[in-house]
C-alpha positions, 0 to 999 in steps of 0.5 A: 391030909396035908392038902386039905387046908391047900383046898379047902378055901377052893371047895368051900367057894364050889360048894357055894355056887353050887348052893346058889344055882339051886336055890334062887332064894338064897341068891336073894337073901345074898344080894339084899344083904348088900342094902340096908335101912337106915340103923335101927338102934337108938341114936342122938338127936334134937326134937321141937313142935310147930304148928297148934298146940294139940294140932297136926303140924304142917298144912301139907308139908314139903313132901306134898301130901296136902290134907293127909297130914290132917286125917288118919293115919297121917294125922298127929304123926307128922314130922318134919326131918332135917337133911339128912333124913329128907334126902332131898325128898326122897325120904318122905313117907319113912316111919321113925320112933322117938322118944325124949330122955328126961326121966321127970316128965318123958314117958317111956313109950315111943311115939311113931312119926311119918316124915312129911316135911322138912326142917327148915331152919334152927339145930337142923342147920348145922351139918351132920345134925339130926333133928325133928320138928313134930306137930304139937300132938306129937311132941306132947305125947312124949310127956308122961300123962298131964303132962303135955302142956309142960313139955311143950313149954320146953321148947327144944329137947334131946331125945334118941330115934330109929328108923321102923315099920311103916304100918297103914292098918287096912290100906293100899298104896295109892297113887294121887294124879296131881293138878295139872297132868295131862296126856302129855305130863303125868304127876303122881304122889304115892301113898300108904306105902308100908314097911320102908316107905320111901322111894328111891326109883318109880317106872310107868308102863302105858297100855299094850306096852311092855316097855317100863319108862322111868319117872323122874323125882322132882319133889317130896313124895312127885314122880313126873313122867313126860311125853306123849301122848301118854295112853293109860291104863297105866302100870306103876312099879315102885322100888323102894330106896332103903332095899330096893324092894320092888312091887308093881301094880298092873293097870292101877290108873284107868285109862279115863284117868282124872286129875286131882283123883286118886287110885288105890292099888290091891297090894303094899309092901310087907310091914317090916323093914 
């Protein structure tokens, strides 16, 4: 008996590789369990608007969705976000929910924004701020009922933020082919990406080919690959930043591909971060 605490650190790690080897899902939960998503408790931040008083904000924003940020379910839940939550792009499409902290106007609800532009100026400036520009909309329903003009009229807030679920009810990812691609430079914005939205790598797969080719960030939510010529049907795989959830989608641009169109794939990621 007295050789047991000796060994018993040995035969713990034996039993573990052994449950290992014969369940694969728990060598996935294992290794996921080495990422993370950004906290999803309450933390400190500063909140102003931009944009028309009841409007959508950006006219596009930094991360390059054009007209989206206008229409549903981008419309009215824009939100441009300081360094530290752009990521130098690579946090664009991310879903947060804010909610403001004075109790004689703040509804205790939470709105929800997608991360479309980045903040360019102002308390984001400082290091190690974190701070939101929302659109008017926004801003406005953090207020109680009636009282969205006063909000609005207080020009800069504190309000406390998490990071949630990307939810897009009814779509798809899609991939926009971006003006000025051709068979030699392809350019694609990603769209409608559920759960963690962001996206920290992007591989390309041309037709009768096996070999996956990675793409390169070059700004907001762009992927760009170069060389050629370049032969679709093309296959995209998506790995997620936060988690490196991966999901590809099988001959999702056609072969005629047209620029300035936009294909939307059959599958998202899963709501849920």
């Amino acid at each position: 008996m007295q050789l047991l605490p000796a060994i018993l650190p040995t035969l713990c790690a034996v039993f573990l590789q052994l449950l290992l080897r014969g369940c694969p899902s728990a060598t996935a939960a294992l290794a996921h369990s080495t990422n993370h998503v950004a906290p999803t408790r309450w933390l400190l931040a500063t909140a102003t608007w931009y944009g028309s008083p009841e409007g959508d904000g950006s006219s596009g924003g930094a991360c390059g969705y054009g007209s989206l940020v206008d229409v549903k379910p981008l419309k009215a839940r824009v939100g441009a976000v300081s360094t530290g939550l752009f990521k130098g792009g690579e946090g664009c499409g991310a879903c947060y929910k804010v909610r403001c902290l004075d109790k004689t106007i703040c509804s205790k609800r939470a709105v929800t924004i997608i991360v479309t532009d980045q903040s360019p100026s102002g308390p984001s400036a400082r290091a190690n701020h974190t701070h939101f520009d929302l659109s008017g909309a926004a801003f406005g329903h953090l207020a109680i009922p009636g009282h969205s003009r006063l909000m609005r009229n207080r020009g800069l807030i504190s309000l406390r933020y998490r990071r949630t679920a990307c939810k897009y009810k009814g779509k798809n990812i899609a991939f926009h082919v971006n003006a000025g691609s051709s068979d030699y430079y392809i350019s694609l914005l990603i769209e409608f990406e559920d759960g963690e939205g962001d996206i920290g790598s992007m591989h390309i797969r041309q037709a009768e080919s096996k070999e996956w080719i990675a793409m390169k960030h070059i700004w907001g939510a762009n992927w760009v690959i170069v060389g050629g010529p370049l032969k679709g049907p093309f296959s995209v795989k998506l790995t997620t930043l936060s988690n490196n959830r991966t999901l590809s989608a099988t001959d999702v641009i056609p072969q005629k591909w047209v620029s300035k169109a936009t294909y939307t794939s059959r599958l998202n990621f899963s709501p849920v971060l």
